[in-house]
N, CA, C and O atoms as CSV, one atom per row, in Angstrom:
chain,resi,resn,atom,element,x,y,z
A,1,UNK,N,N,64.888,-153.287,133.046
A,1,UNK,CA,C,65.097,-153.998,134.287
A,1,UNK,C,C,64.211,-155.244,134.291
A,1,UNK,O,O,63.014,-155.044,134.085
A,2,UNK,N,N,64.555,-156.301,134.461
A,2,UNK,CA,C,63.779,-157.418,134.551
A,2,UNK,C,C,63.461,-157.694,135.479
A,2,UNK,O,O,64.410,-157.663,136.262
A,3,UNK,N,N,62.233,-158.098,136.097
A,3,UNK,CA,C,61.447,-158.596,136.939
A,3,UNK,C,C,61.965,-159.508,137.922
A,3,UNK,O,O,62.646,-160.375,137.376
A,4,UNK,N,N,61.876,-159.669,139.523
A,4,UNK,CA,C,62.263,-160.582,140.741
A,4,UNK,C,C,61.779,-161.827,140.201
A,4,UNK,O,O,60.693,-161.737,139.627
A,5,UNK,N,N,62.267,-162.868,140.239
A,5,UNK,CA,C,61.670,-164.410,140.895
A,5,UNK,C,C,60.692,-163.996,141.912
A,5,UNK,O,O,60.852,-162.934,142.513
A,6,UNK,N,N,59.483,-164.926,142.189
A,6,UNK,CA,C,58.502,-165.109,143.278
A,6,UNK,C,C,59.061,-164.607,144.411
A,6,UNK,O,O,60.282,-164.560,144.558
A,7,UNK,N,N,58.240,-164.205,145.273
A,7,UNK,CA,C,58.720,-164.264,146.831
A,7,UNK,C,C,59.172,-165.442,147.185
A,7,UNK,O,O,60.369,-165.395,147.471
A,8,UNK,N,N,58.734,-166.399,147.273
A,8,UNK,CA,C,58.257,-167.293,148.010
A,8,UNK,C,C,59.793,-167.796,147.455
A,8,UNK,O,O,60.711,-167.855,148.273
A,9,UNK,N,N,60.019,-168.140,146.087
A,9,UNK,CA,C,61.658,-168.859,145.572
A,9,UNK,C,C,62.873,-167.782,146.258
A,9,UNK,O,O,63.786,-168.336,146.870
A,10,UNK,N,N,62.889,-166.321,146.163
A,10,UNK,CA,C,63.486,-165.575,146.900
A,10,UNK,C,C,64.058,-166.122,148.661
A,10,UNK,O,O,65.068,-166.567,149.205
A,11,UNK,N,N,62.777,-165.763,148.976
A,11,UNK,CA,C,62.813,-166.295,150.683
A,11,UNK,C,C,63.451,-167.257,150.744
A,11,UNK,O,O,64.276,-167.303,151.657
A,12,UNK,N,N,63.361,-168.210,149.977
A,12,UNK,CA,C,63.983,-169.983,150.339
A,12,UNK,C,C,65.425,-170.149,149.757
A,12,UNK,O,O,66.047,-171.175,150.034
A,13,UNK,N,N,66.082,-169.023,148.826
A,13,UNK,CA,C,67.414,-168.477,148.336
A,13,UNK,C,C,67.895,-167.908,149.538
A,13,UNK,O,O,68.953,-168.196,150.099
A,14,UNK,N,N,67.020,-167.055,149.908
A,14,UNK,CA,C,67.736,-166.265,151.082
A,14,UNK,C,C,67.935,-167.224,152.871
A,14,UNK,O,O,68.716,-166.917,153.772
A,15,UNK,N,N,67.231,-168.031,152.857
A,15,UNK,CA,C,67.634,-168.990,153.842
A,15,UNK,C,C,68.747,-170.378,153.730
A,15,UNK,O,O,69.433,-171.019,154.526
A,16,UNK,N,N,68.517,-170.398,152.517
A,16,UNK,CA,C,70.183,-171.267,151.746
A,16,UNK,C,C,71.301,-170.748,152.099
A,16,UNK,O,O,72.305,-171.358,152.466
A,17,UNK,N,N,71.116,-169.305,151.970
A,17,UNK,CA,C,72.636,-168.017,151.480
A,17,UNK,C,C,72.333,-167.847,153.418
A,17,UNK,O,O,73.329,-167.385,153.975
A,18,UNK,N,N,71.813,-167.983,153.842
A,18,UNK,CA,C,71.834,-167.464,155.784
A,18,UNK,C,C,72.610,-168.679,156.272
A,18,UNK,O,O,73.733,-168.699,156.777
A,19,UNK,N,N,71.469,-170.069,155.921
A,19,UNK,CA,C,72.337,-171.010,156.090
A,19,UNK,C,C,73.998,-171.283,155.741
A,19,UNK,O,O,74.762,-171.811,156.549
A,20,UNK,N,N,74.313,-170.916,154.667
A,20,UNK,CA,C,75.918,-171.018,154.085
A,20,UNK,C,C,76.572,-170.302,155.085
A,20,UNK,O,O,77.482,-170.942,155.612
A,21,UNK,N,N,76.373,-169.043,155.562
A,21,UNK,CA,C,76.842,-168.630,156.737
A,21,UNK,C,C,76.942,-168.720,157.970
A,21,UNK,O,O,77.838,-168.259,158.677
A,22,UNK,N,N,75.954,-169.364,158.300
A,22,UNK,CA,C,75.485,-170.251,159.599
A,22,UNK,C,C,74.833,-171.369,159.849
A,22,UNK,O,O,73.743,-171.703,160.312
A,23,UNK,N,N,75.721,-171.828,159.450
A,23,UNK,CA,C,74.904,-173.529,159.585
A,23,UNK,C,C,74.467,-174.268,160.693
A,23,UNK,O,O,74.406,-175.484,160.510
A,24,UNK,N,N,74.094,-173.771,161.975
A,24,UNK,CA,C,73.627,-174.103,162.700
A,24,UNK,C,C,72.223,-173.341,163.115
A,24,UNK,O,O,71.770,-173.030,164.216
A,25,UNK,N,N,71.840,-173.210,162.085
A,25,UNK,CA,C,70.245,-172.302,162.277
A,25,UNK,C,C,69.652,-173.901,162.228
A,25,UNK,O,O,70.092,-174.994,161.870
A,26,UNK,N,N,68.459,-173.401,162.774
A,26,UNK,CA,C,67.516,-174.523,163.106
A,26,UNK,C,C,66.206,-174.039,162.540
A,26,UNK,O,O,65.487,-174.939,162.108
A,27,UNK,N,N,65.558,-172.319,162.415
A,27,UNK,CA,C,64.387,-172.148,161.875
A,27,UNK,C,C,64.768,-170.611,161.350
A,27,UNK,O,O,65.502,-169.817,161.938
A,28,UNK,N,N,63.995,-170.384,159.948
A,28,UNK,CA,C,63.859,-169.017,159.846
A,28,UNK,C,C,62.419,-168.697,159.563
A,28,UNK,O,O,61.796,-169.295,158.685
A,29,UNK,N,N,61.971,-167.894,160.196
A,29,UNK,CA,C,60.213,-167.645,160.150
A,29,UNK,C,C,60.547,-166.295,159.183
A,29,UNK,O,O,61.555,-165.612,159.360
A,30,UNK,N,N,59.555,-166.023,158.145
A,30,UNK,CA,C,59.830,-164.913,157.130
A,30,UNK,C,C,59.249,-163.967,157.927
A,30,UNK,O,O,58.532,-164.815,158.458
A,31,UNK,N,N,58.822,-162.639,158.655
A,31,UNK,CA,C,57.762,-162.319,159.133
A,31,UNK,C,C,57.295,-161.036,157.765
A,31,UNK,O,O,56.596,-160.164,158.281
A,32,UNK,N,N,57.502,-160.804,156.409
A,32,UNK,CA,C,57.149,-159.941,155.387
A,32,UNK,C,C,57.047,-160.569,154.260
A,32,UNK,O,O,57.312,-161.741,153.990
A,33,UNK,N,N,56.744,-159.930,153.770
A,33,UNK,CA,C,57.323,-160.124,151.743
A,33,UNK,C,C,58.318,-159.318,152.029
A,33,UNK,O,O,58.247,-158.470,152.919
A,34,UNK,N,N,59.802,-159.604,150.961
A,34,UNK,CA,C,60.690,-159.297,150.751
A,34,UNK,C,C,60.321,-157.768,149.334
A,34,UNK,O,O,59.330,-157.502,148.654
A,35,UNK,N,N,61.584,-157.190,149.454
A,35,UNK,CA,C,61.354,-155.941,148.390
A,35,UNK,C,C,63.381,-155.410,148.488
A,35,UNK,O,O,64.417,-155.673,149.099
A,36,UNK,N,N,62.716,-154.366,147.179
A,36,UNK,CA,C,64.247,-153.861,147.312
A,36,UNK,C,C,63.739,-152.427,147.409
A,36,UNK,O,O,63.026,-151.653,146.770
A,37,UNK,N,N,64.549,-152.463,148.659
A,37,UNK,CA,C,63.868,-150.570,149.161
A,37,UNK,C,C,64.589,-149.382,148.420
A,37,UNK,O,O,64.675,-148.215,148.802
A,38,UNK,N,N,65.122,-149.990,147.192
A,38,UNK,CA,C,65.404,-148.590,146.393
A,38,UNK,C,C,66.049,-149.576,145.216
A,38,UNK,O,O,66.384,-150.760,145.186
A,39,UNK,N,N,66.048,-148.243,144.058
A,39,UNK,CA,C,66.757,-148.367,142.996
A,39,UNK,C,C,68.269,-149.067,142.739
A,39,UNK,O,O,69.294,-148.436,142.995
A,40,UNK,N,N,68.297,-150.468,142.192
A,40,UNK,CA,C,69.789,-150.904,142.481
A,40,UNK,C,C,70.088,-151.792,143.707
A,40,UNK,O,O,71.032,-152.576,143.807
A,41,UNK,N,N,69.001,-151.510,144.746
A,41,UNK,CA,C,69.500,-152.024,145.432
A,41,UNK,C,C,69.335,-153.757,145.817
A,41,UNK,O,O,68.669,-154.327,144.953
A,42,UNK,N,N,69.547,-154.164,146.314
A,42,UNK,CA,C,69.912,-156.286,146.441
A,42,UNK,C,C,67.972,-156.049,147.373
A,42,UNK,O,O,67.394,-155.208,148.061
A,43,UNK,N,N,67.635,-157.687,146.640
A,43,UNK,CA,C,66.877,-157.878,147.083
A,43,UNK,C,C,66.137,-158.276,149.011
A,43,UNK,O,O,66.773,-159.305,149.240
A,44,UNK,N,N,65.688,-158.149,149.674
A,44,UNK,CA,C,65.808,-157.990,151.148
A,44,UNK,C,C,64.784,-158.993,151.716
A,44,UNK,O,O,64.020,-159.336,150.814
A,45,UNK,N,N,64.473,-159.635,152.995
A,45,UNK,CA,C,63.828,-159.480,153.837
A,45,UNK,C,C,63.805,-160.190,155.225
A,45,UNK,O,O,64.522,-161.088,155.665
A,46,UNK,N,N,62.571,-159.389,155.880
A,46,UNK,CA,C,63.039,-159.108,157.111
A,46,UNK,C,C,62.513,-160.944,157.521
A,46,UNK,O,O,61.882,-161.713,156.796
A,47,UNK,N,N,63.161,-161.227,159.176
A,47,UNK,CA,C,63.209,-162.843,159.111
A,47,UNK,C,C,63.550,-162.785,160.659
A,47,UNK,O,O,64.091,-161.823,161.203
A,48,UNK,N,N,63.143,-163.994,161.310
A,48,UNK,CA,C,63.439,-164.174,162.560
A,48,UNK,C,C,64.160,-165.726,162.737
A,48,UNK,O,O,63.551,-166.794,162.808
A,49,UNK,N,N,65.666,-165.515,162.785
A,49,UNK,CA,C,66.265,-166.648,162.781
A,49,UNK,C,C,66.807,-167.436,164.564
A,49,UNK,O,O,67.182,-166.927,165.620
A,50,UNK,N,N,66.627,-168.545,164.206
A,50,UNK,CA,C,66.536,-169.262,165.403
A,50,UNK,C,C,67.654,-170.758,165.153
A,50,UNK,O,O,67.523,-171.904,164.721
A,51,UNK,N,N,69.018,-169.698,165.857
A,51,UNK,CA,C,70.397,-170.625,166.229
A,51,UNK,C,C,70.532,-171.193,167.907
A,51,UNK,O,O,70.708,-170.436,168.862
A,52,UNK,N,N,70.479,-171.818,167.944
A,52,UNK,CA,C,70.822,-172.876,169.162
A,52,UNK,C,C,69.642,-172.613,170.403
A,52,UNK,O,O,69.839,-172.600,171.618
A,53,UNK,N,N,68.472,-172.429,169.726
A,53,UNK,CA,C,67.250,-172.003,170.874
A,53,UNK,C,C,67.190,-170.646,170.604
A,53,UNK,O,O,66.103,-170.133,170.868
A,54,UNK,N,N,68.203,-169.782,170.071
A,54,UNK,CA,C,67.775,-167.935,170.768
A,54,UNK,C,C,67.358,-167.532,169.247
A,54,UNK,O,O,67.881,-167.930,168.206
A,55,UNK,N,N,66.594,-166.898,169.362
A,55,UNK,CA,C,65.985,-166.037,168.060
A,55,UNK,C,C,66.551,-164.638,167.605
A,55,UNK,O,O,66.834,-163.847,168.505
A,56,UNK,N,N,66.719,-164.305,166.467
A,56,UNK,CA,C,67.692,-163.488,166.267
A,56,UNK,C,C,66.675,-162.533,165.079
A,56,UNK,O,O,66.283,-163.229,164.143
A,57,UNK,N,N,66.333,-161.398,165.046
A,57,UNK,CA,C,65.599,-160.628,164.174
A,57,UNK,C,C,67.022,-160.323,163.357
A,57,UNK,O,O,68.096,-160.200,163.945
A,58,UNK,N,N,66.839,-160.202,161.668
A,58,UNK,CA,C,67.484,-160.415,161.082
A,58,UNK,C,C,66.599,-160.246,159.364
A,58,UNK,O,O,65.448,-160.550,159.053
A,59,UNK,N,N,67.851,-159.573,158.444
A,59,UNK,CA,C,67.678,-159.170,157.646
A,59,UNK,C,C,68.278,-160.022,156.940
A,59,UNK,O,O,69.216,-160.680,157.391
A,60,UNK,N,N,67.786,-160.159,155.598
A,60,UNK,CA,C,68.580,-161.345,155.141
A,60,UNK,C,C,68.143,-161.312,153.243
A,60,UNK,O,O,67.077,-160.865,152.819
A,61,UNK,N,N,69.296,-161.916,152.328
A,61,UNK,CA,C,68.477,-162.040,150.632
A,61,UNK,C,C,69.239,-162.626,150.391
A,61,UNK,O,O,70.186,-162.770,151.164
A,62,UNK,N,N,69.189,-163.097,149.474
A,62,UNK,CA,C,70.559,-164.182,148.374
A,62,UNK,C,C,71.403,-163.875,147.884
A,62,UNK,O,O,72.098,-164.756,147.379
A,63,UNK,N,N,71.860,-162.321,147.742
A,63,UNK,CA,C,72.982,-161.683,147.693
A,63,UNK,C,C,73.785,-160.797,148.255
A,63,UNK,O,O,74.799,-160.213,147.872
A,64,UNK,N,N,73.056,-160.793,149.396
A,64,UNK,CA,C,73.127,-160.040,150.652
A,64,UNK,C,C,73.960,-160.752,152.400
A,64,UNK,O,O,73.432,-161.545,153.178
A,65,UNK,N,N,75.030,-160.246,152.492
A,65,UNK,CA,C,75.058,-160.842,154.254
A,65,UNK,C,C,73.995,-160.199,155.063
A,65,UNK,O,O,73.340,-159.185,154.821
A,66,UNK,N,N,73.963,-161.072,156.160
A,66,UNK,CA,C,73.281,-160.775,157.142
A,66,UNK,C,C,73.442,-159.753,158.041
A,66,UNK,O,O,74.455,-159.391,158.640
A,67,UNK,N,N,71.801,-159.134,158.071
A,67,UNK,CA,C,71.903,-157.756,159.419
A,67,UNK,C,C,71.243,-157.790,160.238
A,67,UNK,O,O,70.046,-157.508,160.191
A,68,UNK,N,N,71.957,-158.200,161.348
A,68,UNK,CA,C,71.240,-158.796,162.890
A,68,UNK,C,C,70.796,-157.157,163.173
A,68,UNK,O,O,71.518,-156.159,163.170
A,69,UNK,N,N,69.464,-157.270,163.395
A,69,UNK,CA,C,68.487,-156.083,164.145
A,69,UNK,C,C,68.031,-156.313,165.530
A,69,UNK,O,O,67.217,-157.183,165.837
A,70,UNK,N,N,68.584,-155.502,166.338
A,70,UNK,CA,C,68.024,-155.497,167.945
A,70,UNK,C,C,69.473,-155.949,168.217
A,70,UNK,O,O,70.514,-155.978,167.560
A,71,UNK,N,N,69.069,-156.314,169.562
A,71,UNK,CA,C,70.488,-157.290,170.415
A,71,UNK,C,C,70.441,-158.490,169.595
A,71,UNK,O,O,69.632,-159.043,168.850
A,72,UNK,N,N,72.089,-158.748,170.188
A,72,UNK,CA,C,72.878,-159.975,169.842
A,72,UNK,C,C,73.022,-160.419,168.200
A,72,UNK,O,O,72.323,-160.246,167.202
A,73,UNK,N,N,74.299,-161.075,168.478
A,73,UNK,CA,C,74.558,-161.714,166.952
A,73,UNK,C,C,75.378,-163.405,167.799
A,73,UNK,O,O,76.331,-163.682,168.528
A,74,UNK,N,N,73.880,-164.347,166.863
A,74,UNK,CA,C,74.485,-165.617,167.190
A,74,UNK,C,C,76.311,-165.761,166.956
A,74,UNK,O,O,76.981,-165.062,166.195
A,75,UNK,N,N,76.777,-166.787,167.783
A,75,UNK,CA,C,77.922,-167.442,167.699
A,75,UNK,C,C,78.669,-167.425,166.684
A,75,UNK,O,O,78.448,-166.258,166.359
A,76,UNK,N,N,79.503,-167.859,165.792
A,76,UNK,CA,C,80.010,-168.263,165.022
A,76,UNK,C,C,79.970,-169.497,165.195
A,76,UNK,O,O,80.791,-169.864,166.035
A,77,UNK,N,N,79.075,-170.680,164.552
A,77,UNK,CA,C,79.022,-172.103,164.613
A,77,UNK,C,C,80.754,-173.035,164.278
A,77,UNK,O,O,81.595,-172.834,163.402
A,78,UNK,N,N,80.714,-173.941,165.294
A,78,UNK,CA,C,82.319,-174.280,165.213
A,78,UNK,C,C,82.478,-174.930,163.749
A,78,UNK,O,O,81.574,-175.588,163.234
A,79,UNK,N,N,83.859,-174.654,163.056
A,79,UNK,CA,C,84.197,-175.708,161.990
A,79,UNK,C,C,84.735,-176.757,161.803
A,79,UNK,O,O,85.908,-176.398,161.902
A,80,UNK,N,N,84.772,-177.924,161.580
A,80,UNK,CA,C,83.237,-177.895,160.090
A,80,UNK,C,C,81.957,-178.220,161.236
A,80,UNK,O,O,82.003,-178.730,162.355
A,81,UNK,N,N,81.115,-177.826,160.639
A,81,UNK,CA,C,79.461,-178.073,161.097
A,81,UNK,C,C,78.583,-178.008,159.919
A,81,UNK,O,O,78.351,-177.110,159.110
A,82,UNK,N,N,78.064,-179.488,160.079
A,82,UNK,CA,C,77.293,-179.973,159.296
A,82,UNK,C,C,75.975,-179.017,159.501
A,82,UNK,O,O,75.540,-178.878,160.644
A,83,UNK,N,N,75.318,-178.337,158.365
A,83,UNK,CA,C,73.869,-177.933,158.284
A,83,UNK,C,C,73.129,-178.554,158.837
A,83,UNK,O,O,72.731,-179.671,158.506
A,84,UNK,N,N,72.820,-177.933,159.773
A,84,UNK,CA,C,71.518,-178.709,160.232
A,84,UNK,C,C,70.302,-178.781,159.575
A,84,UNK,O,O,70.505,-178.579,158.378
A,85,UNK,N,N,68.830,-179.026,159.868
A,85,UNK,CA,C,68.067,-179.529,159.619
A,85,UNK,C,C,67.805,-178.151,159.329
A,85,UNK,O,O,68.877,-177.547,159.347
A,86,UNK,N,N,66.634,-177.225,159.014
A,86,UNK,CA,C,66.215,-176.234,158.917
A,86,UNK,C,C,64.794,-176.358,158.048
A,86,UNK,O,O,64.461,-176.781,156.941
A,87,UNK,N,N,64.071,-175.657,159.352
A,87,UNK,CA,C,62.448,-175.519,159.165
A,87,UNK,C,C,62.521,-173.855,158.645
A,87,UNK,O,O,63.038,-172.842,159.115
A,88,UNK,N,N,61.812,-174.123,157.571
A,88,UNK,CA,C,61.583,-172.592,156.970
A,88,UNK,C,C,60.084,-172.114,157.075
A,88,UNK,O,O,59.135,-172.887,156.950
A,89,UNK,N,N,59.978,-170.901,157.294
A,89,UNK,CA,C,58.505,-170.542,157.389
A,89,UNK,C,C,58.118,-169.454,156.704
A,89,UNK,O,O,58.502,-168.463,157.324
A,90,UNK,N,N,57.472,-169.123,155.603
A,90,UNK,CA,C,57.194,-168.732,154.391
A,90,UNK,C,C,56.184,-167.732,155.164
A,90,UNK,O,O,55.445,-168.041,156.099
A,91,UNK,N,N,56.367,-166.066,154.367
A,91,UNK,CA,C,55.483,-164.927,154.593
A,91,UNK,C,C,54.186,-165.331,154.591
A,91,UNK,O,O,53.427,-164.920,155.468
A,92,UNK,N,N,53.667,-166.372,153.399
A,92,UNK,CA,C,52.535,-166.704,153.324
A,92,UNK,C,C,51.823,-167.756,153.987
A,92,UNK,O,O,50.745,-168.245,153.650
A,93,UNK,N,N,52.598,-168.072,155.043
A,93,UNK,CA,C,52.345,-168.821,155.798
A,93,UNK,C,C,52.487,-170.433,155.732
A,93,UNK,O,O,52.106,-171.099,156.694
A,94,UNK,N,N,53.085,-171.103,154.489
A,94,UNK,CA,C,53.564,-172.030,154.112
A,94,UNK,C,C,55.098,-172.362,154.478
A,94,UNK,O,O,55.865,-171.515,154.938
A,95,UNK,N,N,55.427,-173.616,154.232
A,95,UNK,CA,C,56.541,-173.834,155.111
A,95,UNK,C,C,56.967,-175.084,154.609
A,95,UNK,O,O,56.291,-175.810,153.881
A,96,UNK,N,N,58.792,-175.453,155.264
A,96,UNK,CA,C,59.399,-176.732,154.646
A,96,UNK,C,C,60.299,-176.931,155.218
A,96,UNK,O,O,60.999,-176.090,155.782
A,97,UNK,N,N,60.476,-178.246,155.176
A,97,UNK,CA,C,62.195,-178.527,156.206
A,97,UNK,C,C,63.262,-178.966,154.836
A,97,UNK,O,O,63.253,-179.853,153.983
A,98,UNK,N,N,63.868,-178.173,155.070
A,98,UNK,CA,C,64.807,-178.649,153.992
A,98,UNK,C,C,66.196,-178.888,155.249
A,98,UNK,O,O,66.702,-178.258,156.178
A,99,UNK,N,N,66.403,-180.535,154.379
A,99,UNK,CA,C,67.815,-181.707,154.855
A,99,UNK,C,C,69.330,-180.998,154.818
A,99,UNK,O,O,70.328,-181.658,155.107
């Protein structure tokens, strides 16, 4: 079995692959390190995403769809919609706006 990529390149895969699905996110704050909670299984982690003001606890990886935890599941952003801007915020407390 070969070894994960970094967290940190993970996390910023997994907010690309959130974004592709919702392109109207505006921030994802990491709140963990990511892991794969078993044998086989897709890489994970947990994330607090923030579409049109409301924050959405949310599970999320780069090969993985998204699993809204707690209430609500944002909108479906209308089509086409341009990606917005998106501030990312890294487990380790580092961070980036990617265009």
């Amino acid at each position: 079995m070969t070894q994960d990529p970094p967290n940190r390149q993970l996390q910023r895969e997994s907010a690309l692959a959130f974004r592709e699905r919702q392109p109207d996110v505006e921030k994802i704050l990491f709140t963990r390190e990511g892991d794969r909670p078993a044998f086989g299984a897709s890489w994970r982690v947990n994330a607090v995403a923030t579409v049109s003001g409301v924050e959405y606890q949310v599970i999320i990886g780069p090969d993985i769809g998204p699993a809204f935890v707690g209430v609500g599941v944002p909108p479906t952003a209308p089509t086409p919609f341009p990606p917005a801007t998106l501030t990312v915020v890294y487990s380790d407390g580092s961070s980036e706006v990617i265009e």
